[in-house]
VEXKE-895621 format. One record per residue (C-alpha): residue number from 1; residue in one letter; z, x, y. Coordinates in Angstrom, 2 decimals. Example, Ala and Ser with C-alpha at 12.3 -4.5 7.8 and 13.67 -1.06 7.14 Angstrom:
! residues 2
<node nr="1" rest="A" up="7.80" east="12.30" north="-4.50"/>
<node nr="2" rest="S" up="7.14" east="13.67" north="-1.06"/>
END
This chain:
! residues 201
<node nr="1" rest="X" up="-8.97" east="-9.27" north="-7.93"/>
<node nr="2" rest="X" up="-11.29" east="-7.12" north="-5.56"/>
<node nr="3" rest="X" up="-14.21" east="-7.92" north="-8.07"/>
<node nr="4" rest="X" up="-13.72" east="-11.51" north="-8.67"/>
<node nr="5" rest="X" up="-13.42" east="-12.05" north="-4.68"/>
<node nr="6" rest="X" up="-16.79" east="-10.76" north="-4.14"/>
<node nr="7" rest="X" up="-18.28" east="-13.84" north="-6.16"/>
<node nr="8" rest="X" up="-16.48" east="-16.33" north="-4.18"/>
<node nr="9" rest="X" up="-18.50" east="-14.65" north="-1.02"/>
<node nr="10" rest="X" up="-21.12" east="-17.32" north="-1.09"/>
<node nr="11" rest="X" up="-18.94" east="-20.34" north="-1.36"/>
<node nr="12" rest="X" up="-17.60" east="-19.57" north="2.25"/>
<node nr="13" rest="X" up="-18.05" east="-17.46" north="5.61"/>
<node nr="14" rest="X" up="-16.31" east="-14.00" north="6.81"/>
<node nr="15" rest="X" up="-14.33" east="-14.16" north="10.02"/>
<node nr="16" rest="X" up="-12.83" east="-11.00" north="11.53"/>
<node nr="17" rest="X" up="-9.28" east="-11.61" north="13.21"/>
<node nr="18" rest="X" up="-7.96" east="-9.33" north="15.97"/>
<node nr="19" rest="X" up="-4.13" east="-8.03" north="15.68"/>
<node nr="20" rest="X" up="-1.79" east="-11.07" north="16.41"/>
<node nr="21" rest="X" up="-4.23" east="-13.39" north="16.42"/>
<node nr="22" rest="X" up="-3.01" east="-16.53" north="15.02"/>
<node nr="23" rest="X" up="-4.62" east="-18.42" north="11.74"/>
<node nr="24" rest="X" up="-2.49" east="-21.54" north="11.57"/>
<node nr="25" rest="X" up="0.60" east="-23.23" north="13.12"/>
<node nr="26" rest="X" up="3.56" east="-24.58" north="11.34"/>
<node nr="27" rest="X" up="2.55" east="-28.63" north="11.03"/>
<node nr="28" rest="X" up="-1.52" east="-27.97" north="11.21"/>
<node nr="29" rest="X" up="-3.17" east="-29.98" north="8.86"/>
<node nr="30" rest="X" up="-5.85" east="-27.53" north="7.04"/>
<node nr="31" rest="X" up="-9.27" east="-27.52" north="7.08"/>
<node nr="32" rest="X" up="-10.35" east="-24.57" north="4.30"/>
<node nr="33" rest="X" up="-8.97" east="-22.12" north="2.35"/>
<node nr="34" rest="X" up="-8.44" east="-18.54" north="3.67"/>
<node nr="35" rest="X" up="-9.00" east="-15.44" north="1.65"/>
<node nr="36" rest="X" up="-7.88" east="-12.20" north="2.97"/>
<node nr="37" rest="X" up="-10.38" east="-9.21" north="2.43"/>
<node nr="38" rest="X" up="-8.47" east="-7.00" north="4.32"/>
<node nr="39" rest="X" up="-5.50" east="-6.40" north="6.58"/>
<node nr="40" rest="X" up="-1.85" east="-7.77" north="6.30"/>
<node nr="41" rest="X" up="-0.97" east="-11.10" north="7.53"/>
<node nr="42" rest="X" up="2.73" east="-12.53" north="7.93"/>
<node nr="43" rest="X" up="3.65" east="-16.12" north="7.47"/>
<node nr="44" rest="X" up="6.60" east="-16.90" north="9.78"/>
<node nr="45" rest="X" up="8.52" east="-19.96" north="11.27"/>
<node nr="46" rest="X" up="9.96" east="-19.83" north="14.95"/>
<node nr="47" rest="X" up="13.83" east="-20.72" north="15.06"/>
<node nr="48" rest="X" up="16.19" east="-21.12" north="18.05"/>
<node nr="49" rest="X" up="18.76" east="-18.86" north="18.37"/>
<node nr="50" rest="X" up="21.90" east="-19.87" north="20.47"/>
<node nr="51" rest="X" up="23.47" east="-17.56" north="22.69"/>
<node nr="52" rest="X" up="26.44" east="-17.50" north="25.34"/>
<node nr="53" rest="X" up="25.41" east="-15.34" north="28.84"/>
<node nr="54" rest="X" up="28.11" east="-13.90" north="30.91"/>
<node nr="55" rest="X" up="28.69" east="-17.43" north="32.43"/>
<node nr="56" rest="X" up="30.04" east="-18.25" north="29.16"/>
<node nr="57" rest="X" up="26.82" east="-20.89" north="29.04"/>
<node nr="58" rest="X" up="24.78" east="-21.46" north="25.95"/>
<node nr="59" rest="X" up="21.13" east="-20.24" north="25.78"/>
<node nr="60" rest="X" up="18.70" east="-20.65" north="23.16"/>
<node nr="61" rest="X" up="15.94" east="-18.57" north="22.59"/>
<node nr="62" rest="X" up="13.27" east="-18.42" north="19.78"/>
<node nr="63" rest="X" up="13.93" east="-16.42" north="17.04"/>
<node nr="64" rest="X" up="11.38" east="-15.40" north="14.35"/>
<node nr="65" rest="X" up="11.64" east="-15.64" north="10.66"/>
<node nr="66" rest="X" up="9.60" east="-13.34" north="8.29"/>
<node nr="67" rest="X" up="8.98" east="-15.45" north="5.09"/>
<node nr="68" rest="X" up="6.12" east="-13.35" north="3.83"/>
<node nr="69" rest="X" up="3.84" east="-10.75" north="4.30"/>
<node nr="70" rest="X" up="0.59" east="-11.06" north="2.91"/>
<node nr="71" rest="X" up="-1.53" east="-7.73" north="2.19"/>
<node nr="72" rest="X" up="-5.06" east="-8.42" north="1.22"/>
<node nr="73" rest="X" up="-6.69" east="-8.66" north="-1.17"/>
<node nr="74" rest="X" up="-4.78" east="-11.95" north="-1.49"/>
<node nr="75" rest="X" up="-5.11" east="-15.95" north="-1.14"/>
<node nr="76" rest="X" up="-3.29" east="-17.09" north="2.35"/>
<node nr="77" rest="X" up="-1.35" east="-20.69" north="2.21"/>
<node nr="78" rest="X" up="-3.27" east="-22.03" north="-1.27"/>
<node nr="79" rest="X" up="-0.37" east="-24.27" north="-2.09"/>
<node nr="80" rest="X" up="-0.47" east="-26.75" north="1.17"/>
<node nr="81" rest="X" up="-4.80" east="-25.73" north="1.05"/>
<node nr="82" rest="X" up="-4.59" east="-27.06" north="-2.55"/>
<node nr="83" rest="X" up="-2.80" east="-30.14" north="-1.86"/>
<node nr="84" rest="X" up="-4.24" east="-30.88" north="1.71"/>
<node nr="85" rest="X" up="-0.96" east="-31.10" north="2.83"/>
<node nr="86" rest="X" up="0.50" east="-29.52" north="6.57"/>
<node nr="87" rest="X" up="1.40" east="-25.67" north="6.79"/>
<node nr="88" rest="X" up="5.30" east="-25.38" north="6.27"/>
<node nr="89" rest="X" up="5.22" east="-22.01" north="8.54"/>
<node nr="90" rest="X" up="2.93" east="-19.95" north="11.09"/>
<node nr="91" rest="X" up="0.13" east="-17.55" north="9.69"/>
<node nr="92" rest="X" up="-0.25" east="-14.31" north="12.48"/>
<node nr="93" rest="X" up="-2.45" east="-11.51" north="11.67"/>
<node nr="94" rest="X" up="-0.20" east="-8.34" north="11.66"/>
<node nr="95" rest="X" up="-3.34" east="-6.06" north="12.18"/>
<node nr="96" rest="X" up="-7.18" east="-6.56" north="12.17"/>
<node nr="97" rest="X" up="-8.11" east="-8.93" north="9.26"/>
<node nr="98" rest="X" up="-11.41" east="-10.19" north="7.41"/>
<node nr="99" rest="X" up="-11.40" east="-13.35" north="6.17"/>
<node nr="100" rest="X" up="-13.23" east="-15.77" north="3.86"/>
<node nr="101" rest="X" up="-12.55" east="-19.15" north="4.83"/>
<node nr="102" rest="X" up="-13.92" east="-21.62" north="2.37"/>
<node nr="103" rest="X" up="-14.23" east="-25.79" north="2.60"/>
<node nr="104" rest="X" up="-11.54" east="-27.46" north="1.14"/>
<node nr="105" rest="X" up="-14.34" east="-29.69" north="-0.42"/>
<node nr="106" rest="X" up="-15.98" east="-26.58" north="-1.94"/>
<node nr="107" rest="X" up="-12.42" east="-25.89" north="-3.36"/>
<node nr="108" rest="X" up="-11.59" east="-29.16" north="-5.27"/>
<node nr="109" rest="X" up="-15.02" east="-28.05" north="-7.09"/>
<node nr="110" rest="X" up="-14.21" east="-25.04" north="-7.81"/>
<node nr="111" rest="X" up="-11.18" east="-25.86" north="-9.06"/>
<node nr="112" rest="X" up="-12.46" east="-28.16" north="-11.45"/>
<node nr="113" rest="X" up="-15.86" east="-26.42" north="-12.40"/>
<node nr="114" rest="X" up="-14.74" east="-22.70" north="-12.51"/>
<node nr="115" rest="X" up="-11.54" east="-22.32" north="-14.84"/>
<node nr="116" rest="X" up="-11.09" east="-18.21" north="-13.30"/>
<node nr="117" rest="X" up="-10.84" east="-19.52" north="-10.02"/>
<node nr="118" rest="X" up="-7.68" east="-21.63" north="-10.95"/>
<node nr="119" rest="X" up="-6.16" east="-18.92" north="-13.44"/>
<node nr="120" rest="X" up="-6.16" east="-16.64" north="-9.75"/>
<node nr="121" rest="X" up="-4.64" east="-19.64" north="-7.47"/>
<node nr="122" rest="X" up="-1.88" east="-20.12" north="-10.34"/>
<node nr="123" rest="X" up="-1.55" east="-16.31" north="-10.59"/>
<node nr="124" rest="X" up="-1.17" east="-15.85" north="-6.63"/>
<node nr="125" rest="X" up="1.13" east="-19.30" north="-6.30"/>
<node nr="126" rest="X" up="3.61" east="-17.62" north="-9.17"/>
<node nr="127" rest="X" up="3.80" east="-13.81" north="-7.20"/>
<node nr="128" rest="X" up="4.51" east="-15.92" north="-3.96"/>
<node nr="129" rest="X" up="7.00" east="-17.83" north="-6.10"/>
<node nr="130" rest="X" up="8.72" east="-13.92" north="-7.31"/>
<node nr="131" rest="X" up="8.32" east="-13.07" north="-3.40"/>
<node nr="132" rest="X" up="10.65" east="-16.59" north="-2.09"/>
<node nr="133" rest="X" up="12.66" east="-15.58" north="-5.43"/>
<node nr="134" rest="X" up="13.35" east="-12.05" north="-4.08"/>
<node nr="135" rest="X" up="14.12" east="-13.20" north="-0.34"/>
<node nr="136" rest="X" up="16.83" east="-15.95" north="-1.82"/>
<node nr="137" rest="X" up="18.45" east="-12.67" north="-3.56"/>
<node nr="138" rest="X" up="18.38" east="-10.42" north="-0.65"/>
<node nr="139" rest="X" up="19.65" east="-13.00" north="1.74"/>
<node nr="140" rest="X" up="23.06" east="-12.65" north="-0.40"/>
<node nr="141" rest="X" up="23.71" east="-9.80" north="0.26"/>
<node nr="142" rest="X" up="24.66" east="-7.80" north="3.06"/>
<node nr="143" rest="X" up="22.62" east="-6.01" north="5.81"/>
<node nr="144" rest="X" up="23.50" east="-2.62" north="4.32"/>
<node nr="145" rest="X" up="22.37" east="-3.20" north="0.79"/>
<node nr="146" rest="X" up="19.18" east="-4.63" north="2.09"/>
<node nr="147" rest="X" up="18.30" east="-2.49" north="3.82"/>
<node nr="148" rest="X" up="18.20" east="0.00" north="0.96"/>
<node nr="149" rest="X" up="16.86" east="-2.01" north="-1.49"/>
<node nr="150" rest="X" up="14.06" east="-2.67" north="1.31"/>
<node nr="151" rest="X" up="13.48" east="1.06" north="1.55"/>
<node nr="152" rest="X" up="13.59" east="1.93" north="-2.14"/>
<node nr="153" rest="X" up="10.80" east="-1.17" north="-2.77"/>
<node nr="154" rest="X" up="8.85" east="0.13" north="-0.28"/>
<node nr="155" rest="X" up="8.66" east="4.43" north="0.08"/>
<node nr="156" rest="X" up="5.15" east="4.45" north="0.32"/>
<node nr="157" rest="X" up="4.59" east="2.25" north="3.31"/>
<node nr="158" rest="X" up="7.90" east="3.75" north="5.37"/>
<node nr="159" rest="X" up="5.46" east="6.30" north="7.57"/>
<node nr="160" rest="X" up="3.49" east="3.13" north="8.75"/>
<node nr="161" rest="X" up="6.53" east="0.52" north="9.51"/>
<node nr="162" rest="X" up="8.44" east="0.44" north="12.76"/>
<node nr="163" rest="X" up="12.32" east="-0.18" north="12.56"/>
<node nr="164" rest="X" up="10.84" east="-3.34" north="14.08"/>
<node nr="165" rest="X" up="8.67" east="-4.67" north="11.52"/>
<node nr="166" rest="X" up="11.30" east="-3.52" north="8.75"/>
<node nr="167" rest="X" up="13.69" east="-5.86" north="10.84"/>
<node nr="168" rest="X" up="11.69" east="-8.66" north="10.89"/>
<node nr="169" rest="X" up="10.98" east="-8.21" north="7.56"/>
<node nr="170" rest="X" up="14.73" east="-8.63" north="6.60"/>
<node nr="171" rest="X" up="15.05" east="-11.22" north="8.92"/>
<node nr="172" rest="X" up="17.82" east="-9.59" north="11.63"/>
<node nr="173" rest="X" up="17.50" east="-8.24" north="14.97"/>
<node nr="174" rest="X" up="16.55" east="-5.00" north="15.63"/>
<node nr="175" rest="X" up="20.07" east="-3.94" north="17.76"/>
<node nr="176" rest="X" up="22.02" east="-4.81" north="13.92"/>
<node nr="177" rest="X" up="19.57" east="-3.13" north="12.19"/>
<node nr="178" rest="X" up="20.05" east="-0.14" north="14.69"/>
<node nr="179" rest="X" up="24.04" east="0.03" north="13.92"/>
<node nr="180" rest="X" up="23.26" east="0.09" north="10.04"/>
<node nr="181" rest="X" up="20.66" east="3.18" north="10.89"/>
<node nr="182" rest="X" up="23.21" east="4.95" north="12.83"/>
<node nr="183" rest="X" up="25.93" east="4.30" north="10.01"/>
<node nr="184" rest="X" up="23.35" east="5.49" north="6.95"/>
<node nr="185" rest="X" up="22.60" east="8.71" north="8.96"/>
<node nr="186" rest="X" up="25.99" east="9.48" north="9.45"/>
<node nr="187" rest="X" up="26.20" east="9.58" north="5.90"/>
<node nr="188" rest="X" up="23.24" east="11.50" north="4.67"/>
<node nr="189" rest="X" up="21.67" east="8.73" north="3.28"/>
<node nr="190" rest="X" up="18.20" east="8.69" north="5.72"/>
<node nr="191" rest="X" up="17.17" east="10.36" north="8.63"/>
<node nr="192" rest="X" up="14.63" east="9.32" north="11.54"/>
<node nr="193" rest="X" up="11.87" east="10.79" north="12.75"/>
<node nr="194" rest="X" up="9.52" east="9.44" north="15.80"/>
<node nr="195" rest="X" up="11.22" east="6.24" north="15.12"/>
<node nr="196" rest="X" up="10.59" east="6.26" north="11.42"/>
<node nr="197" rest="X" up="13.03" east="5.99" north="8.61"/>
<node nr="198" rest="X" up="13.34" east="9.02" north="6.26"/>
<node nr="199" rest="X" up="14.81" east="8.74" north="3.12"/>
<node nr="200" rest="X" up="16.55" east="11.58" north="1.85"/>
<node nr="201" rest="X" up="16.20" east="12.37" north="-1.58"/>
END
């Protein structure tokens, strides 16, 4: 996908993106396509979360979902692009990003003047389709199993995540996800080391 990207280079303009800067807003109408290049961006929507303080009163505070990560090189939002219809979720850039942002104009034409450029929105829509398919299945079960079917998926990329970012990713908070560490050490399952999880083999 590298390859073909670089010919879709003249039909928009680059745009480097500091870490955390924000693309889009849940509700945003938009106004061209984005193209990551490189970096990882995640796609999130804001809940509140209710909970009771000493006083026995309810508080609510915002809560973030991780519905997706998106590591370049890779199409960001297509579907809603596509159909010029509002973002269902938040777009953040999780570290320093390029971008190619094309017209939306310039991608009704391409979509029905270059048949490659639609095989690789259909081919990016169905992986983001496996991805929701995925996060339904892990959602069932519990925090535990998750957690290691999380870490098995993803061995390579375990130096580089914080217990933070693997707790967003499974959409908890980071004191649960602490308890489960604790309990996994205790049984020689993983170990920790400057705040990174270890499997054992």
């Amino acid at each position: 996908m590298q390859d073909y990207l670089k010919t879709l280079f003249p039909l928009g303009y680059k745009r480097f993106y500091q870490k955390n800067e924000i693309l889009f807003f849940e509700g945003e109408n938009p106004k061209q396509l984005f193209v990551l290049l490189s970096g990882k961006v995640r796609i999130y929507k804001t809940l509140e979360e209710a909970t009771k303080s000493r006083n026995k009163s309810t508080k609510r505070t915002p809560k973030e979902q991780v519905l997706h990560q998106i590591i370049a090189p890779n199409f960001i939002a297509e579907m809603p692009s596509f159909l010029n219809q509002p973002f269902p979720a938040n777009a953040a850039c999780e570290e320093e990003c390029e971008i190619l942002e094309i017209n939306l104009a310039t991608l009704q034409k391409q979509c029905t003047e270059n048949p490659t450029f639609c095989f690789q929105l259909i081919a990016s829509l169905c992986d983001k389709i496996k991805t929701l398919e995925s996060r339904i299945t892990q959602n069932s079960l519990g925090l535990k199993e998750r957690l290691m079917q999380f870490l098995q998926a993803n061995l390579a990329q375990l130096p580089n995540l914080t217990q933070r970012q693997i707790a967003q990713q499974l959409n908890t908070s980071a004191e649960s996800l602490s308890r489960v560490i604790r309990e996994l050490k205790a049984q020689g399952i993983l170990n920790t080391q400057k705040g990174k999880i270890v499997l054992k083999s």
